[in-house]
C-alpha positions as CSV (number, residue, x, y, z in Angstrom):
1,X,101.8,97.8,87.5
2,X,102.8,94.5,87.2
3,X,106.3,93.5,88.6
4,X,108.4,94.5,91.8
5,X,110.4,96.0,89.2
6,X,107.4,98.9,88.1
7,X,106.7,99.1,92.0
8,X,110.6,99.9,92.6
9,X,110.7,102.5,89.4
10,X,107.1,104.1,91.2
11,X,108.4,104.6,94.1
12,X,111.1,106.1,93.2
13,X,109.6,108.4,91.4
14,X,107.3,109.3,94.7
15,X,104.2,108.1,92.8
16,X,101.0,107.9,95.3
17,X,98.4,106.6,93.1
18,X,99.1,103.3,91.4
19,X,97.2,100.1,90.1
20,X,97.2,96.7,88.4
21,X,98.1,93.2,88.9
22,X,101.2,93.3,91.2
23,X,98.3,95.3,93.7
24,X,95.5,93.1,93.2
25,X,93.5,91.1,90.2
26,X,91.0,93.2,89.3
27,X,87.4,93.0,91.2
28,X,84.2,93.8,91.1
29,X,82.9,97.3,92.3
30,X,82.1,96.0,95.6
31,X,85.2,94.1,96.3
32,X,87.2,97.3,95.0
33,X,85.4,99.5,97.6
34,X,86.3,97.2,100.2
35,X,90.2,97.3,98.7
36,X,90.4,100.6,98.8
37,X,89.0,101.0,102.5
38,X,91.7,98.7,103.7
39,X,94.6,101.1,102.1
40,X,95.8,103.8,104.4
41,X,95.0,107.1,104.2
């Protein structure tokens, strides 16, 4: 995903699991642990 546009088209499609750009630049395995604690559940 890399545009408000994809997020919109996601959502409306009820999509729960999503990734790329427009979320975040993509970072090491540490950094993405500490992403993904952050999200709620």
């Amino acid at each position: 995903m890399e545009t408000e546009q994809q997020m919109e088209h996601v959502r409306r499609a009820k999509c729960d699991i999503i990734q790329g750009y427009y979320i975040s630049k993509p970072l090491p395995e540490a950094g993405g642990a500490r992403f993904a604690a952050k999200l709620p559940a």
